[in-house]
PDBQT receptor file of N, H, CA, C and O in Angstrom, charges set to zero:
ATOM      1  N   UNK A   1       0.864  -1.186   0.000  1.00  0.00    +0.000 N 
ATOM      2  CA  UNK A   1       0.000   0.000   0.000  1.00  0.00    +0.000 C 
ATOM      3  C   UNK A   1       0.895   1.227   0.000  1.00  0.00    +0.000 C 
ATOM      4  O   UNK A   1       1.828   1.372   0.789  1.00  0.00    +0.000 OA
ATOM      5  N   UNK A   2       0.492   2.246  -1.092  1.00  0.00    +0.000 N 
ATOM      6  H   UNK A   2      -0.266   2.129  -1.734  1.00  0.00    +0.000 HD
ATOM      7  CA  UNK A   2       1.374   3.012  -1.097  1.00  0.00    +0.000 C 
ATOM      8  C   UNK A   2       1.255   4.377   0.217  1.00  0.00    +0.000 C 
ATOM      9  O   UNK A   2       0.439   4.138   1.107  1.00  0.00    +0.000 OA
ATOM     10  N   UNK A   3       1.846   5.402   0.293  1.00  0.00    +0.000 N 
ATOM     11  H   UNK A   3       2.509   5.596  -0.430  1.00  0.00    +0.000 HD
ATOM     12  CA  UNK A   3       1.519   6.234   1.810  1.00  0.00    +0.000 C 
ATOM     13  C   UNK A   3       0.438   6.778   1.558  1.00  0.00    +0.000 C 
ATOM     14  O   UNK A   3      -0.339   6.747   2.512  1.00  0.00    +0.000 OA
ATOM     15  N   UNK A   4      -0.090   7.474   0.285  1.00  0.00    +0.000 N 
ATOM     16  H   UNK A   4       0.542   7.499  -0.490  1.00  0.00    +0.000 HD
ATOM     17  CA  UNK A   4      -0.954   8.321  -0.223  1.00  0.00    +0.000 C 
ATOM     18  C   UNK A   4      -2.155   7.653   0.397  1.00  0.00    +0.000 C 
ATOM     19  O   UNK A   4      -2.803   8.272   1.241  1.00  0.00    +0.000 OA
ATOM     20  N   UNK A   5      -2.658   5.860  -0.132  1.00  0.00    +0.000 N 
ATOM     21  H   UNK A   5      -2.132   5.357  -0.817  1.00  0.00    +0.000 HD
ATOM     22  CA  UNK A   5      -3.802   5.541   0.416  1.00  0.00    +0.000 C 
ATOM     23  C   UNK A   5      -3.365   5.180   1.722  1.00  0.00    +0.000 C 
ATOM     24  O   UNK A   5      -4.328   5.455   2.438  1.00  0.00    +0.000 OA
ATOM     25  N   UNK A   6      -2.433   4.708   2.454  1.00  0.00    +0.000 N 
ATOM     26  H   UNK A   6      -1.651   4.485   1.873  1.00  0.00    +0.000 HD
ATOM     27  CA  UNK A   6      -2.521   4.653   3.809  1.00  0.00    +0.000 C 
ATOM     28  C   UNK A   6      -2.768   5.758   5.028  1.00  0.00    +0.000 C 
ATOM     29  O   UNK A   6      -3.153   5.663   6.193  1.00  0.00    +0.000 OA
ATOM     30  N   UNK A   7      -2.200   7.251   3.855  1.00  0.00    +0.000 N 
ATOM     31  H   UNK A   7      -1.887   7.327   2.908  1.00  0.00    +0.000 HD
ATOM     32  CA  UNK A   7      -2.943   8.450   4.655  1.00  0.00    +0.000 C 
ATOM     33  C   UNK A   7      -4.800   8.332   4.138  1.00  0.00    +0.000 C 
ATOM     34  O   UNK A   7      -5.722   8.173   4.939  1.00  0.00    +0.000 OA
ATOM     35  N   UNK A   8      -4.871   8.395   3.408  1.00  0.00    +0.000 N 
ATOM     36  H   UNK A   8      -4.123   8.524   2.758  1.00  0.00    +0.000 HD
ATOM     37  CA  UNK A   8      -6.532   8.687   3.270  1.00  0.00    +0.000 C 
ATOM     38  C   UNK A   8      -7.442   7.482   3.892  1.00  0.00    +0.000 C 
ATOM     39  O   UNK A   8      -8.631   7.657   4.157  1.00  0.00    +0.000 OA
ATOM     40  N   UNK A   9      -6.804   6.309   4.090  1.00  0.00    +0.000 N 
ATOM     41  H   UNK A   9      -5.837   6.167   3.875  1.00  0.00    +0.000 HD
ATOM     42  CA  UNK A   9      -7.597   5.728   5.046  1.00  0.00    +0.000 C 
ATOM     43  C   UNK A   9      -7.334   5.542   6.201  1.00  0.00    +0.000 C 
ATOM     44  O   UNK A   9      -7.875   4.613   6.801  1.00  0.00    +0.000 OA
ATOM     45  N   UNK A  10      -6.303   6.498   6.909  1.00  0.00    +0.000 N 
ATOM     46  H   UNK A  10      -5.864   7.253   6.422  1.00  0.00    +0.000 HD
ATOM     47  CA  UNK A  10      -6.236   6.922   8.203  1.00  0.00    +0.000 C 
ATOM     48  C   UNK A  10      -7.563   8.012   8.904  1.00  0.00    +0.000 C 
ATOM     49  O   UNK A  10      -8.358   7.987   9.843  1.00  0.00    +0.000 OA
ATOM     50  N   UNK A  11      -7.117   9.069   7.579  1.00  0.00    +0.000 N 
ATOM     51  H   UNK A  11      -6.470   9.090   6.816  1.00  0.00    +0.000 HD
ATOM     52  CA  UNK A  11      -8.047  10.023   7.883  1.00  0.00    +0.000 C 
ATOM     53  C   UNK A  11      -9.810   9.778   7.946  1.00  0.00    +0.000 C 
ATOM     54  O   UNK A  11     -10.678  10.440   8.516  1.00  0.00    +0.000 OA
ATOM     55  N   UNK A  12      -9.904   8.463   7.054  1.00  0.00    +0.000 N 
ATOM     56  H   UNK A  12      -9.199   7.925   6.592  1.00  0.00    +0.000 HD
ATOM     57  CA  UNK A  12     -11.130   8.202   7.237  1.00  0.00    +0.000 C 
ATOM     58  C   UNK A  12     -11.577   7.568   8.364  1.00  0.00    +0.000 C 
ATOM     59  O   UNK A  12     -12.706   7.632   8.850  1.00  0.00    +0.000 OA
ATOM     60  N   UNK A  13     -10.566   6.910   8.776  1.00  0.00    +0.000 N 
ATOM     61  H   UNK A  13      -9.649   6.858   8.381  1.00  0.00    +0.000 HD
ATOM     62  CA  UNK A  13     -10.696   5.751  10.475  1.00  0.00    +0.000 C 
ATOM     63  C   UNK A  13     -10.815   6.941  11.173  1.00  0.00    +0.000 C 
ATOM     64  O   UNK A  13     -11.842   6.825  11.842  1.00  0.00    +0.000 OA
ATOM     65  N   UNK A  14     -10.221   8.217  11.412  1.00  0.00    +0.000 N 
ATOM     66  H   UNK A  14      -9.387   8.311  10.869  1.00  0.00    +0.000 HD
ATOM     67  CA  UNK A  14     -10.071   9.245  12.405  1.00  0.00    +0.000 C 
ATOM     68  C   UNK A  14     -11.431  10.304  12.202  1.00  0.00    +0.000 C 
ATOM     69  O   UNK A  14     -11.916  10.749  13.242  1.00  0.00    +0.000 OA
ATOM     70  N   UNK A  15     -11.867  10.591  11.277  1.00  0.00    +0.000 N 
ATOM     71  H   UNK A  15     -11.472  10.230  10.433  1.00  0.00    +0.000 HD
ATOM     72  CA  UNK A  15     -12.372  11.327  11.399  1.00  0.00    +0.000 C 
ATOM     73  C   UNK A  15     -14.104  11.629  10.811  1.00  0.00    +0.000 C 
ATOM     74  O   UNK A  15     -14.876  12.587  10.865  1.00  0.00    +0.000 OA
ATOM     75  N   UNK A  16     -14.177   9.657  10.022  1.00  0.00    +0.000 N 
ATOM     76  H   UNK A  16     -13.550   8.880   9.978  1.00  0.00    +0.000 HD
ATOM     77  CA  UNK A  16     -15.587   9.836   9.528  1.00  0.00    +0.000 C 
ATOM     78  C   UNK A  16     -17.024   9.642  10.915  1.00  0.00    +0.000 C 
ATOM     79  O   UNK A  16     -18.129  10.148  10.718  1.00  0.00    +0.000 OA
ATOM     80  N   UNK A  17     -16.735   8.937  12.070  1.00  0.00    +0.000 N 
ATOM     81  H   UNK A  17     -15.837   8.527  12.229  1.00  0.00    +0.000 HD
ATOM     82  CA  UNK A  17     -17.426   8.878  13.163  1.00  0.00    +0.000 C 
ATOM     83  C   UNK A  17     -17.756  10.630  13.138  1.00  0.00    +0.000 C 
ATOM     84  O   UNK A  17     -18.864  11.036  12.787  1.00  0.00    +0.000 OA
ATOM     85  N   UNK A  18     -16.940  11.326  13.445  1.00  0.00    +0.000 N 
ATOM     86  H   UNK A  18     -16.040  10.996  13.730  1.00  0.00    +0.000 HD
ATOM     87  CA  UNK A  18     -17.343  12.701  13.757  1.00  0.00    +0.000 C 
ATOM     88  C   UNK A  18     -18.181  13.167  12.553  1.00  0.00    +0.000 C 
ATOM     89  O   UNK A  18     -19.319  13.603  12.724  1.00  0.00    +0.000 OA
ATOM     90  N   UNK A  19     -17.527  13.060  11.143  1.00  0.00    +0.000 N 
ATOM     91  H   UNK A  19     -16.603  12.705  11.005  1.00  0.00    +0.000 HD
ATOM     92  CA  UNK A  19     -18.368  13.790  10.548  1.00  0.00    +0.000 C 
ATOM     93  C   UNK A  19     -19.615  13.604  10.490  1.00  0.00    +0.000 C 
ATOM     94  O   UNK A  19     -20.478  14.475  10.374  1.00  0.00    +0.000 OA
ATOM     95  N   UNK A  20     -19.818  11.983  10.600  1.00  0.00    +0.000 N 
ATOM     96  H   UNK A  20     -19.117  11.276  10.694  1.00  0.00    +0.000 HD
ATOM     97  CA  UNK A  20     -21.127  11.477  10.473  1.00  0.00    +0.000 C 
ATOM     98  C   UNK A  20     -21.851  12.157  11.487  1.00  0.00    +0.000 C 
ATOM     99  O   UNK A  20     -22.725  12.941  11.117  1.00  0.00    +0.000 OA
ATOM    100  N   UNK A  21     -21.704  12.045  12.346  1.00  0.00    +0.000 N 
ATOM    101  H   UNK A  21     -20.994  11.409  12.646  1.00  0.00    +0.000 HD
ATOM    102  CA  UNK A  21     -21.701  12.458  14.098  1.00  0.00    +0.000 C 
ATOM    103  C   UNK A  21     -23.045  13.766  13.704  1.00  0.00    +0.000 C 
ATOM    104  O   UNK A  21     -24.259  13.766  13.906  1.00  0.00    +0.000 OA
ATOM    105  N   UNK A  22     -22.052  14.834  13.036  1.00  0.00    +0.000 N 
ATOM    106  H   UNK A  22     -21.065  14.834  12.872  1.00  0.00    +0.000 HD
ATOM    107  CA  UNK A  22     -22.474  16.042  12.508  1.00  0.00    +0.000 C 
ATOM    108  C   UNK A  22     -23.164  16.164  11.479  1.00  0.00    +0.000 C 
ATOM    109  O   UNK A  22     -23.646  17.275  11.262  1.00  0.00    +0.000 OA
ATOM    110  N   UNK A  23     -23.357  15.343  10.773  1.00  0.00    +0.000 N 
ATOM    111  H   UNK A  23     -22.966  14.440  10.950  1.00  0.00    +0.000 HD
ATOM    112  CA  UNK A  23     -23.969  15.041   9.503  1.00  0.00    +0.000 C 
ATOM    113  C   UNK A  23     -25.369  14.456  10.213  1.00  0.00    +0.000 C 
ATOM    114  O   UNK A  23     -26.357  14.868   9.605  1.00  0.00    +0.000 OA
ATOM    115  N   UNK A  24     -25.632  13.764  11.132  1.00  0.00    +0.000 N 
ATOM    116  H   UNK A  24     -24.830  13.429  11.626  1.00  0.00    +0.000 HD
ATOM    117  CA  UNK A  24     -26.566  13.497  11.892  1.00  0.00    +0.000 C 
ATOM    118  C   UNK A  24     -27.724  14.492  12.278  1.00  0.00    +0.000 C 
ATOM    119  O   UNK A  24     -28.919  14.627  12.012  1.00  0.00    +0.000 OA
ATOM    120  N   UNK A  25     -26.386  15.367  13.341  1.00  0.00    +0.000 N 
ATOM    121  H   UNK A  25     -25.416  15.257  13.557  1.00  0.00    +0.000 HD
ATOM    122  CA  UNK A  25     -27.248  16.733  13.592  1.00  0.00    +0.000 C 
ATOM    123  C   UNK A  25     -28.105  17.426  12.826  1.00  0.00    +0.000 C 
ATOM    124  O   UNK A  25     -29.309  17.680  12.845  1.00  0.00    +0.000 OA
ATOM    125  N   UNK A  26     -26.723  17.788  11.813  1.00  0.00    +0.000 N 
ATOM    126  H   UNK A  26     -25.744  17.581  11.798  1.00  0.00    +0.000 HD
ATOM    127  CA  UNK A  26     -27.790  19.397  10.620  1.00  0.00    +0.000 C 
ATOM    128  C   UNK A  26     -29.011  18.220   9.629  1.00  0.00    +0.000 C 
ATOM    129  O   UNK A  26     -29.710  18.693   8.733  1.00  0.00    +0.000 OA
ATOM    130  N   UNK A  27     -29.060  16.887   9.958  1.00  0.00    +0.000 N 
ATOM    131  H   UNK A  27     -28.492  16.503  10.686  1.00  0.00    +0.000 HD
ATOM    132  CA  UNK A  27     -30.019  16.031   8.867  1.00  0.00    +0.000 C 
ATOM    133  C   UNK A  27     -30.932  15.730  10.007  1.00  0.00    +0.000 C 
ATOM    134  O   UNK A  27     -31.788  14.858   9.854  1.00  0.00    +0.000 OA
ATOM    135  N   UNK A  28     -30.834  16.327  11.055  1.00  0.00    +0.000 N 
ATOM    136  H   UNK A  28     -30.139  17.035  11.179  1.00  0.00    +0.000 HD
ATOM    137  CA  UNK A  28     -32.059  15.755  12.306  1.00  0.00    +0.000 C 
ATOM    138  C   UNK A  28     -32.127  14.089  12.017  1.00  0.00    +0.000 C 
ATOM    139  O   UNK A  28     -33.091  13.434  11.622  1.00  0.00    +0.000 OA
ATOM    140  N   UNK A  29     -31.178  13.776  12.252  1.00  0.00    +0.000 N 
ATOM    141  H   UNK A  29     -30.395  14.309  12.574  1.00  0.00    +0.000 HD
ATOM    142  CA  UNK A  29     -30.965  12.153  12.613  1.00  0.00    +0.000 C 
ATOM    143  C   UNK A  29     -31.400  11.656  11.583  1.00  0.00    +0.000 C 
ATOM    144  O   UNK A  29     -31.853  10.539  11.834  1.00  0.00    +0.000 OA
ATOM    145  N   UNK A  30     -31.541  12.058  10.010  1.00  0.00    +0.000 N 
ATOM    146  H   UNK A  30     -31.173  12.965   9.806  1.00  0.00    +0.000 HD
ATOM    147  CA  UNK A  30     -31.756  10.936   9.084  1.00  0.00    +0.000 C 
ATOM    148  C   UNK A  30     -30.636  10.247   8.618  1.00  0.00    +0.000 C 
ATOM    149  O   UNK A  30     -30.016  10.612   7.619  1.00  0.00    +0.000 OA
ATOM    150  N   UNK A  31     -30.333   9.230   9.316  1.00  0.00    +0.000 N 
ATOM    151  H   UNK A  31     -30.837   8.934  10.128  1.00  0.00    +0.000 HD
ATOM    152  CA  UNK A  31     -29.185   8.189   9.040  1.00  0.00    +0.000 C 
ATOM    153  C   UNK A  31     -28.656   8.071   7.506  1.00  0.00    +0.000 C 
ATOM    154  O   UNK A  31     -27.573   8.387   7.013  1.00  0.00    +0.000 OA
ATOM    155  N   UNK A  32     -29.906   7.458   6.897  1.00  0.00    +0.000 N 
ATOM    156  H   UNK A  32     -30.786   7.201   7.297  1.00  0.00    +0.000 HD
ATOM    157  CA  UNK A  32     -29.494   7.536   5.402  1.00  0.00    +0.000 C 
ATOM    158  C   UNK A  32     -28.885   7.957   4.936  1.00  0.00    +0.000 C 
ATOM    159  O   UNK A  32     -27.765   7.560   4.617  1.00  0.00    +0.000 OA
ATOM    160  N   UNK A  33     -29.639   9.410   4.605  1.00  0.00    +0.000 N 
ATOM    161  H   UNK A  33     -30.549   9.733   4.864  1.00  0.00    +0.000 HD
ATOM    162  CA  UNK A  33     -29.334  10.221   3.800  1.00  0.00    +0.000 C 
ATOM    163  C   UNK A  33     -27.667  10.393   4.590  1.00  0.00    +0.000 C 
ATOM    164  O   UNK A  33     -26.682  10.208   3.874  1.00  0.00    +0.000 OA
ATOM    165  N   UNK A  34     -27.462  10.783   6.210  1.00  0.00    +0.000 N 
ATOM    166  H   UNK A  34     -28.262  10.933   6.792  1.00  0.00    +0.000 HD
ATOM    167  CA  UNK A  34     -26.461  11.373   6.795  1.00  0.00    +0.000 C 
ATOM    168  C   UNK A  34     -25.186   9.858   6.218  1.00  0.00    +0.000 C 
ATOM    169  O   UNK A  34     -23.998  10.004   6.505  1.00  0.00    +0.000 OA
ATOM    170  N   UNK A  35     -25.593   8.684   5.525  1.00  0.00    +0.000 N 
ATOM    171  H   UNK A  35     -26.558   8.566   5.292  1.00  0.00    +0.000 HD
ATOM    172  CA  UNK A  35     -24.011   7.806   5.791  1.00  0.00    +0.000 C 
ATOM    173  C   UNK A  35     -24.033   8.005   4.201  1.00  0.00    +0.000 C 
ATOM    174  O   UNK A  35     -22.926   7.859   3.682  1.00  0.00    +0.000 OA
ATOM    175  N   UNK A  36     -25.258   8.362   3.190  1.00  0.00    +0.000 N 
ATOM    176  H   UNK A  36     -26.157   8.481   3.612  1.00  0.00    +0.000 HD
ATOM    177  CA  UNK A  36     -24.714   8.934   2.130  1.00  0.00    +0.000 C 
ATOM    178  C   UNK A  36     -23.915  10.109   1.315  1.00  0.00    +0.000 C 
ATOM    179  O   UNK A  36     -23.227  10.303   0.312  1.00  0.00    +0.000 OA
ATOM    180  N   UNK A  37     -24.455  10.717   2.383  1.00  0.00    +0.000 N 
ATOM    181  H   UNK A  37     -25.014  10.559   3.198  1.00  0.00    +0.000 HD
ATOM    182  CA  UNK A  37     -22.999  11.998   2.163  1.00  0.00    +0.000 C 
ATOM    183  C   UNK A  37     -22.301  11.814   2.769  1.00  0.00    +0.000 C 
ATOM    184  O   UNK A  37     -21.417  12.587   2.398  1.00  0.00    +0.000 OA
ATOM    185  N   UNK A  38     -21.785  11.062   3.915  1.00  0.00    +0.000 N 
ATOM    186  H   UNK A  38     -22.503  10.434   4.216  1.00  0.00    +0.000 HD
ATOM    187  CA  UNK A  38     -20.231  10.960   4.032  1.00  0.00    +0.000 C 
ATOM    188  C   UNK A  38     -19.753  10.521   2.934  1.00  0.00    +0.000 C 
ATOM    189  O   UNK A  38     -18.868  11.006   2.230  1.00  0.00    +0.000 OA
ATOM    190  N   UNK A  39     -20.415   9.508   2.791  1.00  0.00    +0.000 N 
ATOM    191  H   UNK A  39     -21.134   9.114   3.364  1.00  0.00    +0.000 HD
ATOM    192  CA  UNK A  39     -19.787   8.031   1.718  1.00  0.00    +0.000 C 
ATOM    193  C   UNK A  39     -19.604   9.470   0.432  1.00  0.00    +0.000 C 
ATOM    194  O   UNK A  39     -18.413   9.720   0.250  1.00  0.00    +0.000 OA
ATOM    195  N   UNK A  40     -20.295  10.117  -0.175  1.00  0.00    +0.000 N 
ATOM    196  H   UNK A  40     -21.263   9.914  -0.028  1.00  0.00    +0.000 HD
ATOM    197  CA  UNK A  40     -19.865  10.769  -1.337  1.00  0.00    +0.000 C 
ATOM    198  C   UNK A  40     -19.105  11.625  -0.877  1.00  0.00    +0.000 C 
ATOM    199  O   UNK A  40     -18.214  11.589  -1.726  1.00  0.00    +0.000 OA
ATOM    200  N   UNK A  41     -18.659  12.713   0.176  1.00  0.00    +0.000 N 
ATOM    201  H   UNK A  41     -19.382  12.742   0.866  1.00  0.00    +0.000 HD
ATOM    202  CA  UNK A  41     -17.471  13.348   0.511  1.00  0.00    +0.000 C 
ATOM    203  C   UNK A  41     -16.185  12.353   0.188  1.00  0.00    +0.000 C 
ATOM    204  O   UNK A  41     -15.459  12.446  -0.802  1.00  0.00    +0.000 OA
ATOM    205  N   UNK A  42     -16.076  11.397   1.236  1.00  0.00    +0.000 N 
ATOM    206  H   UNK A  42     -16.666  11.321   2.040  1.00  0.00    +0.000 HD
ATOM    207  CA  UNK A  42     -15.060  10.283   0.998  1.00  0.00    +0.000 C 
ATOM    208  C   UNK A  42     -14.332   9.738  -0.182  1.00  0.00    +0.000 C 
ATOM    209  O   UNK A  42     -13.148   9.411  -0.246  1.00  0.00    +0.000 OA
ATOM    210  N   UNK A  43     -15.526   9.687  -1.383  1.00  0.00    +0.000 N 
ATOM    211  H   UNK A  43     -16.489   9.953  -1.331  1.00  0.00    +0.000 HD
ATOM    212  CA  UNK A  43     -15.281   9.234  -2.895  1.00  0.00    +0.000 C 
ATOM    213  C   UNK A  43     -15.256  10.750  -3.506  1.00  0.00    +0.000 C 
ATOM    214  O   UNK A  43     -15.099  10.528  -4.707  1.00  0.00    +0.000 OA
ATOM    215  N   UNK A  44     -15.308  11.857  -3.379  1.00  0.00    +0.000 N 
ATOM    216  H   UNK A  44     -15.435  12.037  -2.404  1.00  0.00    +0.000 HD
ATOM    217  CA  UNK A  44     -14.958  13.182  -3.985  1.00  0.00    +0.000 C 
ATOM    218  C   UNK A  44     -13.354  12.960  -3.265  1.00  0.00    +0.000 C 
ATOM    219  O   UNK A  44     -12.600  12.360  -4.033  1.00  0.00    +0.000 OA
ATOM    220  N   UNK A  45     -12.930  13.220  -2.363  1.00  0.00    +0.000 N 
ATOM    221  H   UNK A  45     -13.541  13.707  -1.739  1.00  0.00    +0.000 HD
ATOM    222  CA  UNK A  45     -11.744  13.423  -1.158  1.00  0.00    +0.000 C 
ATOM    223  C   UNK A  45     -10.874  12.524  -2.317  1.00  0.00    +0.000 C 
ATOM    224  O   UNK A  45     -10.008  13.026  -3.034  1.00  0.00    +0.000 OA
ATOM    225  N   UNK A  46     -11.347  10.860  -2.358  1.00  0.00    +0.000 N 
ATOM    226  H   UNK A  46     -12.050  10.452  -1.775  1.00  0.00    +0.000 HD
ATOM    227  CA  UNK A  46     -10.180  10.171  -3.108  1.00  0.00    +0.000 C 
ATOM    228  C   UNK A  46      -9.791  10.701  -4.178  1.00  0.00    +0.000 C 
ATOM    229  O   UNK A  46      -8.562  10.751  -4.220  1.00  0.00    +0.000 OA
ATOM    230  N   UNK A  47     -10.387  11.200  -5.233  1.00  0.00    +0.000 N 
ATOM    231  H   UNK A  47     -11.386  11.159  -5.199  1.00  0.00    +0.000 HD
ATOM    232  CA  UNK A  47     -10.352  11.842  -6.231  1.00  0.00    +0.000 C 
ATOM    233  C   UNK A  47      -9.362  13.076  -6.207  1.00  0.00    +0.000 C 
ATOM    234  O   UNK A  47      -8.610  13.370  -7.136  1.00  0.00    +0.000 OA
ATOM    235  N   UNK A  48      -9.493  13.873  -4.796  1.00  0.00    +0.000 N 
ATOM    236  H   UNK A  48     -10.104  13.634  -4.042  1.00  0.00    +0.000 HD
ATOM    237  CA  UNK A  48      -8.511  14.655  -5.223  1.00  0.00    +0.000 C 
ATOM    238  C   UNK A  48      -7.374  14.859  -4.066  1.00  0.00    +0.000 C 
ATOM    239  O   UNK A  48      -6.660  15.859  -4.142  1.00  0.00    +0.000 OA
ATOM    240  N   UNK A  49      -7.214  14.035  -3.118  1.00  0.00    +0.000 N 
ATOM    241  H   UNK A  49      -7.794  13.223  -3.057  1.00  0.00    +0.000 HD
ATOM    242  CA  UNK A  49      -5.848  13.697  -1.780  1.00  0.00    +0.000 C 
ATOM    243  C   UNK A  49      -5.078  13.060  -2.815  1.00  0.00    +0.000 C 
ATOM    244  O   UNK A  49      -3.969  13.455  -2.455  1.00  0.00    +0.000 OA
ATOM    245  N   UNK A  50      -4.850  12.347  -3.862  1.00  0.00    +0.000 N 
ATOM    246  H   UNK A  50      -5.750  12.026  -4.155  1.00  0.00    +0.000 HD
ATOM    247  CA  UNK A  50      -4.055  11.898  -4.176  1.00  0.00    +0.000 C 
ATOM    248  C   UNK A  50      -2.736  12.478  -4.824  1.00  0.00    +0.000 C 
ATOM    249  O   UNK A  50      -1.561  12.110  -4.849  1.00  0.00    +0.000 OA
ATOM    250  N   UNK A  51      -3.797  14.079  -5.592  1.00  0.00    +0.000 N 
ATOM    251  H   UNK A  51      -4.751  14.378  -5.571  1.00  0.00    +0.000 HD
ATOM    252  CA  UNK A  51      -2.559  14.712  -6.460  1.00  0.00    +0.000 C 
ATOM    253  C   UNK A  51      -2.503  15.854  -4.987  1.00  0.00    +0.000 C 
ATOM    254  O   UNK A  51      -1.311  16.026  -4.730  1.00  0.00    +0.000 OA
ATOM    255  N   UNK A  52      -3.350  16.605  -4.046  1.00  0.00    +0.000 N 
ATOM    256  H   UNK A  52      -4.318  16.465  -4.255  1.00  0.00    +0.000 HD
ATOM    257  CA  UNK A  52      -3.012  16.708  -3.646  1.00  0.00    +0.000 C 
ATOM    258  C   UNK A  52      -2.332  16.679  -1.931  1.00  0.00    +0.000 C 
ATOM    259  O   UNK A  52      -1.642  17.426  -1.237  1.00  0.00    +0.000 OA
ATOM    260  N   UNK A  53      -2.713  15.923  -1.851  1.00  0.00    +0.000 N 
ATOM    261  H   UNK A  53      -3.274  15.316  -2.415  1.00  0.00    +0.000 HD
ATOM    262  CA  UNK A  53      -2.150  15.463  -0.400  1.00  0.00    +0.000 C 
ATOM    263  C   UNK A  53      -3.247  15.679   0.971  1.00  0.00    +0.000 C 
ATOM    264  O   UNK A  53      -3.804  16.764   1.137  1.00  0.00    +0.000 OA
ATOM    265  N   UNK A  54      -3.468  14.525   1.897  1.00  0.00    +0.000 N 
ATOM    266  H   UNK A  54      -3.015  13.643   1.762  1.00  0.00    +0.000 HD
ATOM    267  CA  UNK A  54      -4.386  14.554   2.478  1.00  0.00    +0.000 C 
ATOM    268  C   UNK A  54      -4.317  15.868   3.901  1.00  0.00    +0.000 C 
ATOM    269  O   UNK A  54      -3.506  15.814   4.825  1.00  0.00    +0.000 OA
ATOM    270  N   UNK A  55      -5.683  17.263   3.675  1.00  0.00    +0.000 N 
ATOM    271  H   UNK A  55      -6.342  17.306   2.925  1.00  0.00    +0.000 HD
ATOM    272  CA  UNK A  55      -5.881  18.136   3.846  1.00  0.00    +0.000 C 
ATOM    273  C   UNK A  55      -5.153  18.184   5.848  1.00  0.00    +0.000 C 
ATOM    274  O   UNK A  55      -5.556  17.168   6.414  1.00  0.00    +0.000 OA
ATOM    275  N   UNK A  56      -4.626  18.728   6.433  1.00  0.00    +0.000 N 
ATOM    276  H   UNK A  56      -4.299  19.554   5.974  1.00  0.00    +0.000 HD
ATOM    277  CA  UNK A  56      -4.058  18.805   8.147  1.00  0.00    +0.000 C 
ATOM    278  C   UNK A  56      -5.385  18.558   8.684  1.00  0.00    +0.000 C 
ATOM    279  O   UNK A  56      -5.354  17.532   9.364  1.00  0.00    +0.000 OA
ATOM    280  N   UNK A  57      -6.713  19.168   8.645  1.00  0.00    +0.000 N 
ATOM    281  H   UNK A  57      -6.739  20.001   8.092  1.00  0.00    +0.000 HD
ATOM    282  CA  UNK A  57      -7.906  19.091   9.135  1.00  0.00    +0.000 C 
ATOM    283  C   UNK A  57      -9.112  18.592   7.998  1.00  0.00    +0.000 C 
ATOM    284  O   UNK A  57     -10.075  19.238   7.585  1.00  0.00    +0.000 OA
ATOM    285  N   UNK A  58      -8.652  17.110   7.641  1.00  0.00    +0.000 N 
ATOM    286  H   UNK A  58      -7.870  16.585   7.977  1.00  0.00    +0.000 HD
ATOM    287  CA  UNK A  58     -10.288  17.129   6.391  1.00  0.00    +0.000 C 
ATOM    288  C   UNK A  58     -11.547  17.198   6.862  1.00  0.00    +0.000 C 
ATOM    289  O   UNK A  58     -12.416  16.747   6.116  1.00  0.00    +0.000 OA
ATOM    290  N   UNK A  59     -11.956  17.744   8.140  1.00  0.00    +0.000 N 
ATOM    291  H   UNK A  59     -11.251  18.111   8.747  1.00  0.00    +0.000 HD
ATOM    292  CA  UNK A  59     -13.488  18.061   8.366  1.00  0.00    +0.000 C 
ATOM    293  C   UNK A  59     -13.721  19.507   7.919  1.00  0.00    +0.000 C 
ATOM    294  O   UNK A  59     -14.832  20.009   7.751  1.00  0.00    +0.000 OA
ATOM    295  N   UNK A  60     -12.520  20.127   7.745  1.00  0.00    +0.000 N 
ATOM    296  H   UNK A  60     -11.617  19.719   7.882  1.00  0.00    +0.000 HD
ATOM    297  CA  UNK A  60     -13.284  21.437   6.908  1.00  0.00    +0.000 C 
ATOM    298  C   UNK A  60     -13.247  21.762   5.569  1.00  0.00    +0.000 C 
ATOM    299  O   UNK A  60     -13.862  22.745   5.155  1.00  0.00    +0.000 OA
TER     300      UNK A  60
């Protein structure tokens, strides 16, 4: 595994609980919809951490 994906699936072990977390809140607890936009942040993110490098804080 090269570092590039071993950083981006660090950052996802670290920090998708929270986003979801929050994604919860502003969706008034609709689960669904809230683990489908992580899941599409996550697959936008791969697309572009690779050329450029995974963000110091990716929740903002």
């Amino acid at each position: 595994m090269d570092s590039i994906q071993a950083d981006i699936e660090a950052a996802y072990r670290r920090e998708s609980r929270r986003v979801l977390a929050t994604l919860l809140r502003l969706l008034n607890g609709n689960f669904d919809v809230a683990e489908e936009a992580l899941q599409e942040a996550f697959v936008e993110a791969v697309k572009y951490w690779p050329e450029q490098g995974v963000p110091g804080n990716p929740r903002t």
